[in-house]
C-alpha positions as CSV (number, residue, x, y, z in Angstrom):
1,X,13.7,7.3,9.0
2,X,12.6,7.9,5.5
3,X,16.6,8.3,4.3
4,X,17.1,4.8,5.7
5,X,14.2,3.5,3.5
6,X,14.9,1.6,0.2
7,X,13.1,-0.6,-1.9
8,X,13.4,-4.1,-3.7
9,X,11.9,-5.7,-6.4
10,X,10.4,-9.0,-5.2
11,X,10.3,-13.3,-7.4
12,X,7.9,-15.5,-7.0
13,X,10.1,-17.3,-4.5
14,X,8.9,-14.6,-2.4
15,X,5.0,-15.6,-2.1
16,X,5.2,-17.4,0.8
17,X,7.6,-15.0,2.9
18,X,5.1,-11.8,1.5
19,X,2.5,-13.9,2.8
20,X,3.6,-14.0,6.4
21,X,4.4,-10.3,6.3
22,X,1.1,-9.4,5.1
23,X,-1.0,-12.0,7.7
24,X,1.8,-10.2,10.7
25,X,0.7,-6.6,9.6
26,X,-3.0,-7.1,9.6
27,X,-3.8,-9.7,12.6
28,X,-4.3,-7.0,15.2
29,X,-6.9,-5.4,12.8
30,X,-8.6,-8.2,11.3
31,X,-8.9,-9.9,15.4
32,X,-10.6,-6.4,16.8
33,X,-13.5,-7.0,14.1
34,X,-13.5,-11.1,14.5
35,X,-12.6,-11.5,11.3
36,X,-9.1,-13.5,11.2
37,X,-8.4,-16.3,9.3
38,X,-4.9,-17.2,8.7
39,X,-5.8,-19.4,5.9
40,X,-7.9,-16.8,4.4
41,X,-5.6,-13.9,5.0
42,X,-2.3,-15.7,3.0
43,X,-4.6,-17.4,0.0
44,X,-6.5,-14.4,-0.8
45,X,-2.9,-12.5,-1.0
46,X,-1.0,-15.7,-2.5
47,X,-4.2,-15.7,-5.4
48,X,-3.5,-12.2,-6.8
49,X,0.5,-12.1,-6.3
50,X,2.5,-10.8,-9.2
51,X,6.4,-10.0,-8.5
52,X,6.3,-7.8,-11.4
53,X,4.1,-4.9,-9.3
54,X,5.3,-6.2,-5.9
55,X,8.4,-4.2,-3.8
56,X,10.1,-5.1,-0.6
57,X,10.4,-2.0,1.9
58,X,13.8,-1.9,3.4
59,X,15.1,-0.4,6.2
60,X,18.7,-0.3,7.0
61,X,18.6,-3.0,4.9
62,X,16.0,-5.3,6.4
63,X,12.9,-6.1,4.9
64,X,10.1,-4.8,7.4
65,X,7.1,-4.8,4.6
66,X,5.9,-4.7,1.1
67,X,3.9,-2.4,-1.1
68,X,1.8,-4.0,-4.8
69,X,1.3,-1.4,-7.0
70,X,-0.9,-1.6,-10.5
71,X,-2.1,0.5,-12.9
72,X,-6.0,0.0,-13.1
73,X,-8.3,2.2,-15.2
74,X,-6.6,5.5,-15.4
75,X,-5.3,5.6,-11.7
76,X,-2.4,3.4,-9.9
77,X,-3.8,1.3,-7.4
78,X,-1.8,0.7,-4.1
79,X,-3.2,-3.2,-3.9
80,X,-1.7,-3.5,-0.6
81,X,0.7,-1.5,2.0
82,X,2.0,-3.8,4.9
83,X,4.7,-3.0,7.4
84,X,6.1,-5.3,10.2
85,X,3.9,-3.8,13.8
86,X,6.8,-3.3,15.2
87,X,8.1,-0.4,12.7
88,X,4.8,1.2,12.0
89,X,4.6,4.9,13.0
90,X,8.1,5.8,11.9
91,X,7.7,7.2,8.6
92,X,7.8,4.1,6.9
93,X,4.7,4.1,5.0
94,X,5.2,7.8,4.4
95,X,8.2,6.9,2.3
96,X,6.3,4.4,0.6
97,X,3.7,7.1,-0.2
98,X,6.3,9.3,-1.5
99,X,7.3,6.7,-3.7
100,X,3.6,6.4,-5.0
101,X,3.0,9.9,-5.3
102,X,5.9,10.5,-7.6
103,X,5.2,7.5,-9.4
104,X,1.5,8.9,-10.2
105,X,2.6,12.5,-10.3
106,X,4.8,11.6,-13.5
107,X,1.8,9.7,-14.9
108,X,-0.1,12.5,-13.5
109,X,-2.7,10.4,-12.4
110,X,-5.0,9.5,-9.2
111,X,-4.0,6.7,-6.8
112,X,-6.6,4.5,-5.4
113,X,-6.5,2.8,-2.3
114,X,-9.0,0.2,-0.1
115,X,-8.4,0.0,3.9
116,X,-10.3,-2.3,6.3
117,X,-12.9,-0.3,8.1
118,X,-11.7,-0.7,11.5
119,X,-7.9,-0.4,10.7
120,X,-5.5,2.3,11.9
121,X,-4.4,3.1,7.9
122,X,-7.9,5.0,7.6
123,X,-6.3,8.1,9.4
124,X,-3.0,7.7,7.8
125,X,-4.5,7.7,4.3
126,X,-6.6,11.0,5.5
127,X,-3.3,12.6,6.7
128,X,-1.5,12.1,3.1
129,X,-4.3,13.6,0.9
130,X,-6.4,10.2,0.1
131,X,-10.3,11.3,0.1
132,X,-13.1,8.5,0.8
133,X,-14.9,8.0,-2.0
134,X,-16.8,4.6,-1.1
135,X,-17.7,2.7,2.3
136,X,-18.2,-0.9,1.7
137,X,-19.3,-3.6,4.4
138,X,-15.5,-4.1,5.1
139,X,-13.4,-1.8,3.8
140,X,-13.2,2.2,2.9
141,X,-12.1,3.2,-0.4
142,X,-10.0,6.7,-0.8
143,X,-8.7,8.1,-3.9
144,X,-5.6,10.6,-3.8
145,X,-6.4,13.0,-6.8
146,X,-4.0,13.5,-9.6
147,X,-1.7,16.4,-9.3
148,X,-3.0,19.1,-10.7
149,X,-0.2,21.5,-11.5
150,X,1.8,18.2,-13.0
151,X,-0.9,17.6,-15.3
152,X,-0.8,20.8,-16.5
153,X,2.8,21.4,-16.9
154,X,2.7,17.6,-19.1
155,X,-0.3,19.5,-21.3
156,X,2.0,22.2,-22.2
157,X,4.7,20.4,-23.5
């Protein structure tokens, strides 16, 4: 799968088609907690959208999710990681995470990432090296450390 995935850069024509990706990816979630609102779920994205740090995934050339990434104090911050329910568990959002992780490995620096409590992406996170740092009433906060042996080898130059 993760051959077949590509990315795009995203316009601000795009809000309102990101929006309805992002409200598809987390209504099974945000339901098992009693906590959807569609409303909610597409302003609180549509407030915060900027094309500039937002990418389409692609696979086989259809657009199944998106990833926002910004750097934030030091670290990049994946803002938010949504893929279409019915191409989760294929690799996808490990390709995405391979795109993160080289993306902070150059910068050697930590990525920083927030996931609903209750949401299947807390053991995906675990499984690619993120570490919780911070429970809040909602969500779980995880931090991937910077690469060590990058940082280094950028020191020595």
């Amino acid at each position: 799968m993760k051959d077949q995935v590509a990315f795009e850069t995203t316009a601000a024509l795009d809000a309102e088609l990101l929006a309805s990706i992002r409200v598809e990816a987390m209504r099974e979630s945000l339901e098992r907690i009693g906590r959807f609102d569609l409303q909610r779920a597409r302003e609180r994205f549509l407030s915060g959208f900027s094309p500039a740090h937002t990418r389409y995934i692609l696979v086989a050339g259809e657009r199944v999710g998106f990833f926002v990434v910004r750097s934030d104090e030091g670290a990049l911050l994946l803002e938010h990681l949504y893929i279409k329910p019915n191409h989760q568990g294929q690799g996808v959002g490990a390709a995405v995470l391979a795109e993160v992780f080289a993306q902070a490995d150059r910068q050697a620096c930590p990525v920083r990432v927030g996931a609903l409590r209750e949401s299947d992406s807390n053991r995906f996170y675990a499984r690619h090296g993120f570490i919780l740092v911070e429970q809040g009433e909602f969500d779980n906060y995880y931090v991937r450390p910077a690469s060590e042996a990058l940082g280094l080898s950028a020191n020595q130059d």
